[in-house]
C-alpha positions as CSV (number, residue, x, y, z in Angstrom):
1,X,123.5,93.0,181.8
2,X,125.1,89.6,180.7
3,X,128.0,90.2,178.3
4,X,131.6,89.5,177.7
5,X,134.3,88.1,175.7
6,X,134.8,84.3,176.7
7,X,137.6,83.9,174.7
8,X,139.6,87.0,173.1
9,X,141.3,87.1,170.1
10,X,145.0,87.1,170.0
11,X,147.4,86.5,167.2
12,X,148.2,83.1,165.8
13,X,151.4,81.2,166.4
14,X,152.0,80.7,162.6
15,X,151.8,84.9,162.6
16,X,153.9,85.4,165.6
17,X,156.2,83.1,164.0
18,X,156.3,85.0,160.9
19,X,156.5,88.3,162.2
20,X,159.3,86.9,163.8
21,X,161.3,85.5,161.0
22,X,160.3,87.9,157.9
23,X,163.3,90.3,158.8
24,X,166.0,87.7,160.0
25,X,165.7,85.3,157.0
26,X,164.7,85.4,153.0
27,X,161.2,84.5,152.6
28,X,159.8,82.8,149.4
29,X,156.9,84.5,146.8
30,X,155.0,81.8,148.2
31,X,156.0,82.7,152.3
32,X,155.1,86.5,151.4
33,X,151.7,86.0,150.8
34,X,150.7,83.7,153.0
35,X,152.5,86.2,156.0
36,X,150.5,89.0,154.1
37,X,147.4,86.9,154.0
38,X,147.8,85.9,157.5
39,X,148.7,90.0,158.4
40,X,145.9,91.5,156.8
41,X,143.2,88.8,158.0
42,X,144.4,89.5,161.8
43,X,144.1,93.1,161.1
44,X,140.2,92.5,159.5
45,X,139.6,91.0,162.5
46,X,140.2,93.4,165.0
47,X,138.3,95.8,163.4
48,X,135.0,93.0,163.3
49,X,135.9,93.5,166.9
50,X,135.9,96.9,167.4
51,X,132.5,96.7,165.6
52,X,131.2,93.9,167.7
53,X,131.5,96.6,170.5
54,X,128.5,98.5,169.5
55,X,126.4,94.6,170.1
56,X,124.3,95.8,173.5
57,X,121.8,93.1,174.1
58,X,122.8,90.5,176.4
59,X,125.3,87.9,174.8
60,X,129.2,85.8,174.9
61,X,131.5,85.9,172.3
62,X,134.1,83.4,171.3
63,X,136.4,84.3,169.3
64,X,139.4,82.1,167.0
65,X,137.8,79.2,167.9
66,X,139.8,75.5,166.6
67,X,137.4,72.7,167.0
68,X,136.9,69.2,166.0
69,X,134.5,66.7,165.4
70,X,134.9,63.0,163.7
71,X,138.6,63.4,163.4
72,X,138.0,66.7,161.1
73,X,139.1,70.5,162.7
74,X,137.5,73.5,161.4
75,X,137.9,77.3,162.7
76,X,135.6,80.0,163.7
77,X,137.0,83.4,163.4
78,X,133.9,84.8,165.7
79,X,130.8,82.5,167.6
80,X,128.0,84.6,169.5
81,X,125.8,83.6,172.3
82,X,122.5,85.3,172.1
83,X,119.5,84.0,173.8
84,X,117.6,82.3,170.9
85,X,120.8,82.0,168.5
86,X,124.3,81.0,167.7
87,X,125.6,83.5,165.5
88,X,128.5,82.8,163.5
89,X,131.0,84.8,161.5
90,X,133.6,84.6,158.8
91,X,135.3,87.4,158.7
92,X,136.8,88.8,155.4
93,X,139.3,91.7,154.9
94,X,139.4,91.8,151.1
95,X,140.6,95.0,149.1
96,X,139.0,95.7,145.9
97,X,136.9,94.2,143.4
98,X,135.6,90.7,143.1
99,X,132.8,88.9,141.3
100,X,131.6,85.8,141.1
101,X,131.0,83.4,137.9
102,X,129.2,80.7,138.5
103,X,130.2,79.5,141.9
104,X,133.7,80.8,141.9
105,X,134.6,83.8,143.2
106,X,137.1,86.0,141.1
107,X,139.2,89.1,142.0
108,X,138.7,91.3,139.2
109,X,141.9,90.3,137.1
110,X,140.4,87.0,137.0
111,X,142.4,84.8,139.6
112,X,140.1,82.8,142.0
113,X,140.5,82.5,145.2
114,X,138.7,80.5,148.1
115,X,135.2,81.3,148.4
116,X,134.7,82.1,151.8
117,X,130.6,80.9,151.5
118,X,131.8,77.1,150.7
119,X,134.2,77.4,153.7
120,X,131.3,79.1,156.2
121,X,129.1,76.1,154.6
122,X,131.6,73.5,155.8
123,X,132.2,74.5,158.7
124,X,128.3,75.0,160.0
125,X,127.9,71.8,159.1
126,X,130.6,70.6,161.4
127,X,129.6,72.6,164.1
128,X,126.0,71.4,163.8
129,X,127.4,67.6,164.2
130,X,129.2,69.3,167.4
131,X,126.4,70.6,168.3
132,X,124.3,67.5,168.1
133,X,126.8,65.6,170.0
134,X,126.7,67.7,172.6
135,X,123.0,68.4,173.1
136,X,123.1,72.0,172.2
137,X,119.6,72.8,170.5
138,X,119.8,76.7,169.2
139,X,119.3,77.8,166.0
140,X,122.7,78.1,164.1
141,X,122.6,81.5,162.0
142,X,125.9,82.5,159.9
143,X,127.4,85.0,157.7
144,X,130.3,86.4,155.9
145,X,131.4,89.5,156.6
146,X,133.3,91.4,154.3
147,X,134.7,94.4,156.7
148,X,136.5,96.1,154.6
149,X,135.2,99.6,152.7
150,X,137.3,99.5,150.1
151,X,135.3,96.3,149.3
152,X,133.0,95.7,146.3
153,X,131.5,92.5,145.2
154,X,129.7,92.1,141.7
155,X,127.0,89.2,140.9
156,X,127.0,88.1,144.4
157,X,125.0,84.8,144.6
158,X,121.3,85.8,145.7
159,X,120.2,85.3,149.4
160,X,123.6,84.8,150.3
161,X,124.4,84.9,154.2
162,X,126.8,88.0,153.3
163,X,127.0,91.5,155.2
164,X,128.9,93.6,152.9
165,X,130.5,96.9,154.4
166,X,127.5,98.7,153.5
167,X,125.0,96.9,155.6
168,X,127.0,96.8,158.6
169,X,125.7,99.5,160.8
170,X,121.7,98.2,159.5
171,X,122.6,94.5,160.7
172,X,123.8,95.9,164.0
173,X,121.1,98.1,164.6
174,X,118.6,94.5,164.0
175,X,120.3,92.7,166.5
176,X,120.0,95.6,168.9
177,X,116.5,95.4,168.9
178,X,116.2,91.9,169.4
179,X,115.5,90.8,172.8
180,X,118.8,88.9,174.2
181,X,118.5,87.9,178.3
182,X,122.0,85.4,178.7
183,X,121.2,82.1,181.2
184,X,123.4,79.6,183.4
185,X,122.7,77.3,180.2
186,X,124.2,80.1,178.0
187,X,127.5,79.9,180.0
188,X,127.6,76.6,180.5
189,X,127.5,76.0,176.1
190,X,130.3,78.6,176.1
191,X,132.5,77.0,178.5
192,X,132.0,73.6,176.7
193,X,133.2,75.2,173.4
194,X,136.6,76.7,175.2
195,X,137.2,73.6,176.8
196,X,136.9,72.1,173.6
197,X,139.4,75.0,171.9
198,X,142.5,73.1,170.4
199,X,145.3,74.9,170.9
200,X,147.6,73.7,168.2
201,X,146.5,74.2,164.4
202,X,147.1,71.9,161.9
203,X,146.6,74.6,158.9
204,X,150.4,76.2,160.3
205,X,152.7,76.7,157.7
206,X,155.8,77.9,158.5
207,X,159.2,77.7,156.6
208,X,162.1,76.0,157.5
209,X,165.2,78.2,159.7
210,X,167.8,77.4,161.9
211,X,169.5,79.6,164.9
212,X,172.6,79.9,163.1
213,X,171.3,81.5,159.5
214,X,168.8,83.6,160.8
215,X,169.6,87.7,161.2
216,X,170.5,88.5,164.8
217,X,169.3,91.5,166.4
218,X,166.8,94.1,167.7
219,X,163.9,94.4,165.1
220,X,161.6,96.9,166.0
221,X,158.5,96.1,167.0
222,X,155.7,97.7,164.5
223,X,157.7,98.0,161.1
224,X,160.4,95.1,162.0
225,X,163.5,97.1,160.6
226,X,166.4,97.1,163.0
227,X,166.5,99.0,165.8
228,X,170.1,100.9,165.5
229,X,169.6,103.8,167.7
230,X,168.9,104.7,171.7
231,X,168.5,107.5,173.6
232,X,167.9,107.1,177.5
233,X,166.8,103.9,178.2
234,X,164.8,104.1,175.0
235,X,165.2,102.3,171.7
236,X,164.4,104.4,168.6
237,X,163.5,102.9,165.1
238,X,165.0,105.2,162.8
239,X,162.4,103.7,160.0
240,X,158.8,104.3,161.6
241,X,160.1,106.5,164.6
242,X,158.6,104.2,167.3
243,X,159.8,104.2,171.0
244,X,160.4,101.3,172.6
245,X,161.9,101.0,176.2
246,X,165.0,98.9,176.2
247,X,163.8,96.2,178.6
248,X,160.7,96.2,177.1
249,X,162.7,95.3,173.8
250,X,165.1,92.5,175.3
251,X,161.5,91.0,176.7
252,X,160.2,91.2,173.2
253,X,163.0,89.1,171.6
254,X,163.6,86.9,174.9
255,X,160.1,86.0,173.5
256,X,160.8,85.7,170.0
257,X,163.4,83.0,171.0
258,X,161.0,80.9,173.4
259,X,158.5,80.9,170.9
260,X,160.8,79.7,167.4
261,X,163.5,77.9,169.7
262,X,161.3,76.6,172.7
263,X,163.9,73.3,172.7
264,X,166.7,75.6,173.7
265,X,167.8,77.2,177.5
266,X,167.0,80.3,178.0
267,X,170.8,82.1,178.9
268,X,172.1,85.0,179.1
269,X,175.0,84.0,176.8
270,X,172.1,82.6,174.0
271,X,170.1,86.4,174.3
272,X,173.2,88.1,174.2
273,X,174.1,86.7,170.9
274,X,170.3,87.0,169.3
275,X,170.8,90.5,170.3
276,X,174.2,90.9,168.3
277,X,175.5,91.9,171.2
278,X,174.1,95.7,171.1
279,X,173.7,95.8,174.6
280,X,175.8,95.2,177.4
281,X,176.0,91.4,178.7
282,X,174.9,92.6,182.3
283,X,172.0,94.9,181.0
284,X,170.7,91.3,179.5
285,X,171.3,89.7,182.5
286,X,169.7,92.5,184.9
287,X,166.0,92.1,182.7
288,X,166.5,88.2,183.3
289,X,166.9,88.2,186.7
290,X,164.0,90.4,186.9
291,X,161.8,88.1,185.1
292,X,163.0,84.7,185.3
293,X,163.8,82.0,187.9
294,X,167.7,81.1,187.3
295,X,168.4,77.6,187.5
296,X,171.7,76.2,188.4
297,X,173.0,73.0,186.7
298,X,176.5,71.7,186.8
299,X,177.6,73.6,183.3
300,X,175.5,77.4,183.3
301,X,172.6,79.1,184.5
302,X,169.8,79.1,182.4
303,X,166.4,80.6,183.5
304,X,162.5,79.3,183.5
């Protein structure tokens, strides 16, 4: 059997970033809900993923896909290869009730919000340009998937390509049956679209910060309150209770500064100081060594 995960799905720069800043700096109304948006869409789409587990005909998944066509870049939270099909997903993670009036879709207090069916619409219609452009002839079939249980949707347009939470284990079961045998051609369409992948997205939004202003220090990993307490060679968050081991940590934030201050050399002196100090200068140095190539230039060592 044919079947695997061409591209996985791993968190977004823009939402690394923000996990990264929302405890060292103030974040705006407007900066909270998008890091919330941003949080609770990730977390919708792992569990699409966990549910794409149970697909056992023959097929390749893409997932987070960035692509462009014409000048214009559109996303695809999740693509599938099946023999006769591309079978595209928008994933939705809403809470609550929504309806729709007209064409607009409402949360239940009356504030609209993007309708995921105009963005699905636009960008099928992109990747059927791609498609054409490259040659690729199977039939494009899409949907919106809203993944959550606590979800309910009132006046939903009819025939709508919508799975609601509902129907999922029925649509799952259909495309079991169907018969799904994957081909060098198969492979060859997937490893066109990862090639074609774009790395950097133009929809990241990220407020301003600077190294100086920001809070230095261990944040803990799941509920990103400081860490203030150790025992062994174990950091303990006194918030949530999670263990983390202290090179572990150190890794962690010598990766929170690559990733907000990638301009800067990586030195012991510069993860000492994001640390606050908690830790001994020589423990710091110790996990860089370990990890890292140490340069010499005529002023300090920094590592790469």
């Amino acid at each position: 059997m044919w079947s695997m995960i061409i591209k996985t799905r791993v968190k977004s720069n823009e939402l690394k970033m923000l996990d990264c800043l929302a405890p060292r700096m103030e974040f705006t109304e407007k900066e909270k809900q998008r890091h919330y948006g941003l949080r609770k869409g990730f977390e919708g789409e792992i569990k699409f993923d966990i549910w794409m587990e149970s697909l056992e005909i023959e097929h390749l998944t893409l997932n987070d896909l960035l692509l462009e066509v014409g000048g214009t870049t559109f996303q695809i939270d999740s693509l599938v290869i099946v023999q006769d099909n591309i079978l595209v997903f928008e994933v939705k993670y809403y809470e609550g009730d929504y309806y729709y009036e007209g064409e607009r879709l409402k949360k239940i207090n009356g504030s609209e919000i993007k309708d995921p069916l105009l963005q699905l619409k636009r960008s099928i219609s992109l990747l059927r340009q791609l498609f054409e452009s490259l040659g690729f002839k199977l039939v494009i079939v899409s949907s919106v998937v809203f993944i959550n249980p606590e979800f309910t949707l009132y006046q939903s347009p009819k025939d709508a390509p919508i799975i609601f939470p509902s129907q999922l284990n029925r649509y799952m079961n259909s495309l079991n049956k169907k018969h799904s045998k994957m081909t060098t051609l198969h492979r060859k369409m997937a490893e066109k679209l990862l090639q074609l992948h774009q790395t950097d997205s133009p929809y990241k939004r990220v407020p301003k910060y600077d190294y100086d202003h920001l809070v230095k220090g261990f944040m803990c990993g799941e509920c990103h309150q400081p860490l203030d307490r150790t025992e062994k060679k174990e950091f303990v968050c006194s918030h949530c209770g999670t263990h983390e081991k202290i090179d572990a940590a150190v890794m962690r934030n010598i990766e929170e500064i690559k990733l907000l201050f990638p301009e800067k050399k990586l030195t012991t002196a510069l993860v000492y100081d994001w640390c606050n100090g908690v830790l001994p200068i020589k423990a710091i140095r110790r996990v860089l060594n370990k990890n890292f190539s140490p340069v010499e230039d005529r002023h300090t060592r920094h590592y790469t």
